[in-house]
Backbone as CSV, one residue per row, in Angstrom:
resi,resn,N_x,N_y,N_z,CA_x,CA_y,CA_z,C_x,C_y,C_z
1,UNK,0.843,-1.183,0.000,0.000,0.000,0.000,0.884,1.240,0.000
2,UNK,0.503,2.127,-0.676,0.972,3.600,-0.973,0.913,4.239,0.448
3,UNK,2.339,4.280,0.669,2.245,5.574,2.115,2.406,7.085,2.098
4,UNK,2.363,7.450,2.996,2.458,9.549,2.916,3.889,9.368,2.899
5,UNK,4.981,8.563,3.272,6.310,8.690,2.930,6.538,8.265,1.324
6,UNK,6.223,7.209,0.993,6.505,7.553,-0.634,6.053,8.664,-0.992
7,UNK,5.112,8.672,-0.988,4.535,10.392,-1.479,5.440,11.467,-1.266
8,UNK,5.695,11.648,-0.234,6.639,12.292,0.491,8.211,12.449,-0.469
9,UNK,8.368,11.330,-0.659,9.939,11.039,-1.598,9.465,11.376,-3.153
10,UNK,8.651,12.075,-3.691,8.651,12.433,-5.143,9.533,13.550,-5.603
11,UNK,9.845,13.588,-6.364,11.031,14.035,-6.603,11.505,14.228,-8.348
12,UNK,11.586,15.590,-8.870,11.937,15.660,-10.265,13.506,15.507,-10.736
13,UNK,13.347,14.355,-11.486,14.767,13.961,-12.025,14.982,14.948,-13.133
14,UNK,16.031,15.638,-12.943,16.212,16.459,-14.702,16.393,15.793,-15.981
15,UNK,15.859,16.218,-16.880,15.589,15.443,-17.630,16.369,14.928,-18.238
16,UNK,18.162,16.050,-18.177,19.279,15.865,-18.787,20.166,14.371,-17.910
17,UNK,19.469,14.191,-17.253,20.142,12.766,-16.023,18.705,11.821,-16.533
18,UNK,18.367,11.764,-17.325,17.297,10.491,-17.400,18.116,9.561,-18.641
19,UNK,18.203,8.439,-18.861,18.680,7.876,-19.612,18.516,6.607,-19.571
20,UNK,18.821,5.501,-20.706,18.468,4.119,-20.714,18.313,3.358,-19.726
21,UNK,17.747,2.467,-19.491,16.620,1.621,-20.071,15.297,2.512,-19.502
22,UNK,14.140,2.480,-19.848,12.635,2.998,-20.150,11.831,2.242,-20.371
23,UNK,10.886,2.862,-19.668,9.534,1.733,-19.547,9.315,0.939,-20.628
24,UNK,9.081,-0.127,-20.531,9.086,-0.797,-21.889,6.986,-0.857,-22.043
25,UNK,6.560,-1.152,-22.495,5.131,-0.970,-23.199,4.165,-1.532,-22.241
26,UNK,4.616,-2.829,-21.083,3.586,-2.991,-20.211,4.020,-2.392,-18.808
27,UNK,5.176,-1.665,-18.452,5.437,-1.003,-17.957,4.866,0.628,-17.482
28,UNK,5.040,1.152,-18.822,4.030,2.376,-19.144,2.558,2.322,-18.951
29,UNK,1.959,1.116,-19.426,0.839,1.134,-19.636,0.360,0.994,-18.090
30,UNK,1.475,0.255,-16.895,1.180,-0.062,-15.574,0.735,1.631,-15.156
31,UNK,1.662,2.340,-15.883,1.481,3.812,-15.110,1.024,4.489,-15.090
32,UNK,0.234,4.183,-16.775,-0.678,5.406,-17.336,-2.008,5.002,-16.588
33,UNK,-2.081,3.343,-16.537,-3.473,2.864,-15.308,-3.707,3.845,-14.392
34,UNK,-2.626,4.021,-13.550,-2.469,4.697,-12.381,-2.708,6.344,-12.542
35,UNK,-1.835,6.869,-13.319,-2.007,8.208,-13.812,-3.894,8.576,-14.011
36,UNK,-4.471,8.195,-14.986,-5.958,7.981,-14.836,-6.856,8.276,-13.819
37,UNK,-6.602,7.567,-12.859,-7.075,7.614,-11.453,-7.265,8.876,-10.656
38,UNK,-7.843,10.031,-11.333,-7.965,10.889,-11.192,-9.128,11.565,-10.824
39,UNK,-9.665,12.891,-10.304,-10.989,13.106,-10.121,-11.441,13.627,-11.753
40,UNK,-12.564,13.465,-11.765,-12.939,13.583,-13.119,-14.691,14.122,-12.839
41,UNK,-14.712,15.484,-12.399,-16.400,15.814,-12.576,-16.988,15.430,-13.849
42,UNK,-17.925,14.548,-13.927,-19.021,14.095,-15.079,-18.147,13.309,-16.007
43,UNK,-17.193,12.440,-15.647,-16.490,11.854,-16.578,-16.553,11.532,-17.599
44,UNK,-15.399,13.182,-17.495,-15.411,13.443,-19.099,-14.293,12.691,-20.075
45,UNK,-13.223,12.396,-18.925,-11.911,11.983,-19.515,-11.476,13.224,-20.382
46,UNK,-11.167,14.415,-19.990,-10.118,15.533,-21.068,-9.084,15.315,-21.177
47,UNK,-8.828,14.004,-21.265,-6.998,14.240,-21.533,-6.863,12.695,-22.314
48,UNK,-5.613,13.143,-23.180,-4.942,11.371,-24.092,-3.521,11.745,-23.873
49,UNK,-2.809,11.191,-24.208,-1.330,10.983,-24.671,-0.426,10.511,-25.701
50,UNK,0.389,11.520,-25.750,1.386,10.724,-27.368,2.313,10.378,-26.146
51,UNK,2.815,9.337,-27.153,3.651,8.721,-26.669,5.196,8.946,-27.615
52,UNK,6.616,9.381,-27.102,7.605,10.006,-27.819,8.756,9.063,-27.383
53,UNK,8.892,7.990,-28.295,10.245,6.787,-27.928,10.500,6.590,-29.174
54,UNK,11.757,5.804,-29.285,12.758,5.416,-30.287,12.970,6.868,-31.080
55,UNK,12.996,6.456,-32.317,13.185,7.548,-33.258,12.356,8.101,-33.459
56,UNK,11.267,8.416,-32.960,10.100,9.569,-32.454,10.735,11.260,-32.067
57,UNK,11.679,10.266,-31.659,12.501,11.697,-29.978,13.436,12.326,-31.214
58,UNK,14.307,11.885,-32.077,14.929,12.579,-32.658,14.353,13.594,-33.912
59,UNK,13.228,12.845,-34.226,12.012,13.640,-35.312,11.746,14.608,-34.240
60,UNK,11.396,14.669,-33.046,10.657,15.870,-32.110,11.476,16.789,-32.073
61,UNK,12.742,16.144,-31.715,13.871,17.646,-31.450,14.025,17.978,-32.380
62,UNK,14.129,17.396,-33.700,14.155,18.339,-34.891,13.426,19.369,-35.319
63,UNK,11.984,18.729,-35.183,10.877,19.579,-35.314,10.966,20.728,-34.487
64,UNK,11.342,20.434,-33.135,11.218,21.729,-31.960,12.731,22.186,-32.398
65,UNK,13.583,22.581,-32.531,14.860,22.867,-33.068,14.221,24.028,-33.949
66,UNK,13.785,23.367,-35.444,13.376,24.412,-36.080,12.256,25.035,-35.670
67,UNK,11.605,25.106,-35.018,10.171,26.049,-34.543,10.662,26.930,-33.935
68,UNK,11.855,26.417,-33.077,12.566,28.070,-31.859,12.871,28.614,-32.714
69,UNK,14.058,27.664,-33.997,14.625,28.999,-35.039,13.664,30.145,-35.408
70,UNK,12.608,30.126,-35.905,11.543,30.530,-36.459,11.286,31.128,-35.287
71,UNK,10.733,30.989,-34.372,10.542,31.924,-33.077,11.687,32.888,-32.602
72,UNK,12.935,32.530,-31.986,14.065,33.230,-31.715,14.647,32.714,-32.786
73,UNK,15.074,33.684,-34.155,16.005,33.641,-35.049,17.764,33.394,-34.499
74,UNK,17.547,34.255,-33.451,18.798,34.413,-32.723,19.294,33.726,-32.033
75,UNK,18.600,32.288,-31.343,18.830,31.433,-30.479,20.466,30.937,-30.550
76,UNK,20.994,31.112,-29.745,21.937,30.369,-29.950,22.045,28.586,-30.009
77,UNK,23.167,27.926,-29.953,23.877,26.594,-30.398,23.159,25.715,-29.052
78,UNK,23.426,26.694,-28.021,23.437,26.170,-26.476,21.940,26.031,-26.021
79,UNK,21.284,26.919,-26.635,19.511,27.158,-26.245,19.082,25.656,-27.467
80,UNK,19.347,26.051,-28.352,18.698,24.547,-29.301,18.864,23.729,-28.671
81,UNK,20.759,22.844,-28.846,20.748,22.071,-28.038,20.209,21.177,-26.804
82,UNK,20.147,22.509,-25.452,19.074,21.934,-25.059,17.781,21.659,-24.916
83,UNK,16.943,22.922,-26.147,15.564,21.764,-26.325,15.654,20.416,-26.932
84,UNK,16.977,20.453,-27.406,16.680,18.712,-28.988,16.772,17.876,-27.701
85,UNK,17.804,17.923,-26.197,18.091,16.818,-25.138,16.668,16.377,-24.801
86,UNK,16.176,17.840,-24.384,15.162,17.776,-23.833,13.801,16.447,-24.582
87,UNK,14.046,15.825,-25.588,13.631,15.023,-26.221,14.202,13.662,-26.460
88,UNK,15.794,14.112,-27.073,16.656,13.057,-27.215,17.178,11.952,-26.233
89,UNK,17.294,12.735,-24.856,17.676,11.973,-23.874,17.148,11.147,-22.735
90,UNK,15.674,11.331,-22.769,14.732,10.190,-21.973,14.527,9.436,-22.946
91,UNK,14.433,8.176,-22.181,14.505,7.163,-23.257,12.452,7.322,-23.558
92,UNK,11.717,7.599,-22.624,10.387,7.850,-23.309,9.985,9.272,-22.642
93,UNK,8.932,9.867,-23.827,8.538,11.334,-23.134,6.859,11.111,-23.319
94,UNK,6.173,11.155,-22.413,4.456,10.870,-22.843,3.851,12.446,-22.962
95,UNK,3.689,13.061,-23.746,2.767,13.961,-23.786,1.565,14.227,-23.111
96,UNK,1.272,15.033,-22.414,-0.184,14.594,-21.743,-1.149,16.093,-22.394
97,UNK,-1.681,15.680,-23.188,-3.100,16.362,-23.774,-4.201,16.926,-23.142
98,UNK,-4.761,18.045,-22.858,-6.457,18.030,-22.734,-6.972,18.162,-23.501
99,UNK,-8.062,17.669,-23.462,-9.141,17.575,-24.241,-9.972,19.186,-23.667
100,UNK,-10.626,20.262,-24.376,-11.005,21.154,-23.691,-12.149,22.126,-24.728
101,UNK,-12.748,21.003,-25.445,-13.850,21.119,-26.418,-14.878,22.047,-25.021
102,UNK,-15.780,22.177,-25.946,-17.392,23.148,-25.432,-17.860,21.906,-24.735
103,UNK,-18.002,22.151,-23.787,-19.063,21.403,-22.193,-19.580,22.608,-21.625
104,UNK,-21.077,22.290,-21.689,-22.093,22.936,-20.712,-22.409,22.434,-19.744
105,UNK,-22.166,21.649,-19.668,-21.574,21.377,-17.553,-20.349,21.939,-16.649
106,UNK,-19.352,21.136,-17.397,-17.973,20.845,-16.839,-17.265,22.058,-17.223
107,UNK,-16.873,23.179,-16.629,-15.745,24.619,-16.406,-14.542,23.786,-17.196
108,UNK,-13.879,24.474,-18.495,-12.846,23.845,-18.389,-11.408,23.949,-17.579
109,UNK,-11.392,25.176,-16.580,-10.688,24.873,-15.674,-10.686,23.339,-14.568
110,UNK,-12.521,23.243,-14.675,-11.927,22.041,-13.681,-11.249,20.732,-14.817
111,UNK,-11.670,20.741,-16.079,-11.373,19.749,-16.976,-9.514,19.922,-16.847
112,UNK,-9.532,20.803,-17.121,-7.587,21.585,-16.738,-6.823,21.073,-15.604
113,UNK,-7.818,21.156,-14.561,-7.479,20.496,-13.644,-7.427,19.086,-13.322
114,UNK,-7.822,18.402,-14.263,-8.393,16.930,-14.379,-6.912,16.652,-14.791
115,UNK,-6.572,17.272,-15.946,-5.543,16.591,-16.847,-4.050,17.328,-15.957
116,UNK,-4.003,18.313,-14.971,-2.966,18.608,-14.276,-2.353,17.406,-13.346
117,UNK,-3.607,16.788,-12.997,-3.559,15.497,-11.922,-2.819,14.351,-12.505
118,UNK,-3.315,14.330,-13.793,-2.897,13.247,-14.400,-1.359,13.242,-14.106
119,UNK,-0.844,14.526,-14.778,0.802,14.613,-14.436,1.207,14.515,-13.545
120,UNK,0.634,14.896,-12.692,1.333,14.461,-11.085,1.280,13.073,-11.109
121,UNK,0.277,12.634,-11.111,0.107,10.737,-10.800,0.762,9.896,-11.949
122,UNK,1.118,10.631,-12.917,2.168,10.026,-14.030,3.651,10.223,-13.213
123,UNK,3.890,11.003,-12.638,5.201,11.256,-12.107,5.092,10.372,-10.927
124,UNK,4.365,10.437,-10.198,4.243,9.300,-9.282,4.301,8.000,-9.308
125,UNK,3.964,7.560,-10.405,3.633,5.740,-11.029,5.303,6.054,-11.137
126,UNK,5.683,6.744,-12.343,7.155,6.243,-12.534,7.905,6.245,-11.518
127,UNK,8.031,7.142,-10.739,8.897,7.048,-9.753,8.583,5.336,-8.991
128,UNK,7.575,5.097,-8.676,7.003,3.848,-7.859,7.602,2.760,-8.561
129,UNK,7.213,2.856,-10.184,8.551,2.187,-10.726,9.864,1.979,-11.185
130,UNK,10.226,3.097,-10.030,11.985,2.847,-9.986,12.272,3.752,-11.126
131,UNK,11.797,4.600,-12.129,12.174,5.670,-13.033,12.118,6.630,-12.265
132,UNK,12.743,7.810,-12.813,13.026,9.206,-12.878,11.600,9.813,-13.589
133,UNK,11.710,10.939,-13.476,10.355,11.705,-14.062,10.650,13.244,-14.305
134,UNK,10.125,13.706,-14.897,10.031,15.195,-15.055,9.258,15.431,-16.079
135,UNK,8.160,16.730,-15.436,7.124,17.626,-15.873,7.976,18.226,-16.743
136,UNK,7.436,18.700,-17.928,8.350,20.117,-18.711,7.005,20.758,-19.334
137,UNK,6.885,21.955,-19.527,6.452,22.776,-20.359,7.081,23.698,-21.171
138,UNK,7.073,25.277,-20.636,8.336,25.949,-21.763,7.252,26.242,-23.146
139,UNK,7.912,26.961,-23.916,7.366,27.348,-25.098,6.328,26.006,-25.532
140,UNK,6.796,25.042,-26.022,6.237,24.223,-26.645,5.080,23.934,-26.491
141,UNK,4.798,23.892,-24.947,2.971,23.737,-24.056,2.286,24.967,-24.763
142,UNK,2.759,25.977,-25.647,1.864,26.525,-25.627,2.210,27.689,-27.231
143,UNK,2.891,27.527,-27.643,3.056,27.601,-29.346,1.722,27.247,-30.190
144,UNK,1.033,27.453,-30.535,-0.524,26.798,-31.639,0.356,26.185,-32.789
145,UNK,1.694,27.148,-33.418,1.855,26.671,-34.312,2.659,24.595,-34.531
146,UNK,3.347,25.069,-33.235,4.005,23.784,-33.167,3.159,22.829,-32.716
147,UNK,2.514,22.924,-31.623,1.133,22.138,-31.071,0.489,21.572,-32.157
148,UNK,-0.245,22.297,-33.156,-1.263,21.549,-33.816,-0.593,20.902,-35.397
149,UNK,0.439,21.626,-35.560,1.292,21.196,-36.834,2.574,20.125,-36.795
150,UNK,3.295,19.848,-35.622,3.796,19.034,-35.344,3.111,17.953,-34.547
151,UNK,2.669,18.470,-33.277,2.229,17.197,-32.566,0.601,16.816,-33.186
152,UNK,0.205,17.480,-33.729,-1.195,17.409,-34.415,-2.342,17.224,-33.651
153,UNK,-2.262,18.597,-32.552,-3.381,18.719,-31.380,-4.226,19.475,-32.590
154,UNK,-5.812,19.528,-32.095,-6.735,20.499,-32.743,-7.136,21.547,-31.800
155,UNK,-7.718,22.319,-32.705,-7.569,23.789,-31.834,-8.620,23.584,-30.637
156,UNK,-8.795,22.649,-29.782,-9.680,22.651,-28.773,-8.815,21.741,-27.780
157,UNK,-7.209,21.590,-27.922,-6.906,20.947,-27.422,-5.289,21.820,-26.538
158,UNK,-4.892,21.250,-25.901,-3.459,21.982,-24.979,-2.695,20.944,-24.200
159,UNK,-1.718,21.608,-24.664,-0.346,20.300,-23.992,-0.292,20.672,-22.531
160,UNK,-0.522,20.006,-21.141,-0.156,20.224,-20.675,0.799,20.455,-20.006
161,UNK,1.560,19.465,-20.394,3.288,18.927,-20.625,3.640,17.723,-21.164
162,UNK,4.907,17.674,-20.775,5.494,16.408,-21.528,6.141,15.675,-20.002
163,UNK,5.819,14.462,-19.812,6.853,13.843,-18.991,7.592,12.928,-19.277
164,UNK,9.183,13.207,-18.738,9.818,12.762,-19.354,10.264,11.467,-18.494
165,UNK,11.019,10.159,-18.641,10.413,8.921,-17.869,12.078,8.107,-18.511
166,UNK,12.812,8.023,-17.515,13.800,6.754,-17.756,14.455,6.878,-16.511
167,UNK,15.788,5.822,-16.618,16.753,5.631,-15.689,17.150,6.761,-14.624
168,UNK,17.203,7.073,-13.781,18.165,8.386,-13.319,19.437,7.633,-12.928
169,UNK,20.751,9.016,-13.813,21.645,8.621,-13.415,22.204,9.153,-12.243
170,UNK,21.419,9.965,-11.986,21.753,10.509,-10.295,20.507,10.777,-9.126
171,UNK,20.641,10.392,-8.137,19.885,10.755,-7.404,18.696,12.186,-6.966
172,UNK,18.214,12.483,-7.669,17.687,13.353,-7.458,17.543,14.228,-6.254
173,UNK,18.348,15.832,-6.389,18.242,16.254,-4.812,17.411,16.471,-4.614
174,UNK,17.277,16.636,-3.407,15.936,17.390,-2.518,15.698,18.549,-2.769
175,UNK,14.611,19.462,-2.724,14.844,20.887,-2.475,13.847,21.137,-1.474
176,UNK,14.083,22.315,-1.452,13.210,23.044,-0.157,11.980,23.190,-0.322
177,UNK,11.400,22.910,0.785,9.593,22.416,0.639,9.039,23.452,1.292
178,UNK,7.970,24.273,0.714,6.869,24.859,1.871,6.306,24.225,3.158
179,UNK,6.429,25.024,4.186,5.642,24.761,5.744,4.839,24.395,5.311
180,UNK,3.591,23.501,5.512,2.216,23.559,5.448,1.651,24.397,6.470
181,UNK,1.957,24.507,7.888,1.866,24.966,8.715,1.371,26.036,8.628
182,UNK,2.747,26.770,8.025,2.384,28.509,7.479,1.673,29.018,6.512
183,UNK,1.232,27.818,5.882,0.217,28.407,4.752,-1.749,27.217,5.303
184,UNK,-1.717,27.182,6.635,-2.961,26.932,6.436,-3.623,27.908,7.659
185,UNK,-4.616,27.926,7.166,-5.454,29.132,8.162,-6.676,28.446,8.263
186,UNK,-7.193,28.614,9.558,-8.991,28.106,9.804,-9.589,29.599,9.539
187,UNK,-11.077,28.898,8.858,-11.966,29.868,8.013,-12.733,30.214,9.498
188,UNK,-13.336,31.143,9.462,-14.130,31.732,10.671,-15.071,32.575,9.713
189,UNK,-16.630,32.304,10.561,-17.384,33.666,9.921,-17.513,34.718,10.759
């Protein structure tokens, strides 16, 4: 059973320390189960995933390579570079999608919020299985042109990020956590 100390130990591997071996296909699929498991008002399910392995990752950084050019003409060697890693070097990257079409029920903030969860509990499964993880956004979450022309979202749709999922070759440090303490207050009328 899942304790408040695993929970506790989550932790973002950079993405530039993620490296071979990667979930292999019933692996992932163990995580994306889990990821799912989310609150979902009127289940709607707003969210899918691409999935970015093998020679996927080197088509992506290419693609994102030239889109910055085109965005920052000026980018330097060092800024490309590391968006192409940012692809090249997890051995898998899952995209996580919303779905965020017209509902006359469901706010799509809370739908937003549906598919935010997902990423967390995607970062959570991997870690549980012994991978590294990391959230990314950055330009790309939010470009239309690259979004719907490379990854081939439609215009009712938004990346929420990409997580990125392999080996860590280093331990991931700790960093400094908010009090809860200091940020909770009892409501009074």
């Amino acid at each position: 059973m899942l304790t408040l100390d695993a929970l506790d130990s989550r932790r973002s591997t950079p993405t530039r320390q993620l490296c071979e071996p990667g979930p292999d296909e019933a692996q992932l699929l163990r995580m994306l189960r889990t990821a799912v498991r989310v609150p979902d008002h009127g289940k709607r399910v707003p969210f899918r995933f691409l999935r970015i392995a093998g020679s996927a990752r080197t088509a992506l950084a290419d693609a994102a390579a030239a889109r910055l050019l085109v965005r920052e003409p000026e980018a330097g060697d060092a800024v490309v570079e590391k968006l192409r890693t940012r692809f090249t070097l997890p051995p898998v990257t899952v995209a996580v999608i919303a779905r965020l079409g017209e509902d006359a029920q469901i706010p799509v903030s809370e739908r937003f919020s549906t598919v935010s969860c997902v990423c967390l509990l995607l970062l959570q499964a991997a870690q549980a299985e012994g991978y590294g993880a990391q959230w990314l956004t950055g330009w790309p979450a939010y470009d239309r042109e690259f979004l719907e022309t490379t990854l081939g979202l439609s215009a009712d749709e938004q990346l929420v990020g990409t997580i990125a999922i392999g080996t860590p070759a280093i331990e991931a440090p700790e960093r400094d956590r908010p009090d809860p303490a200091a940020l909770l207050r009892d409501w009074h009328r």
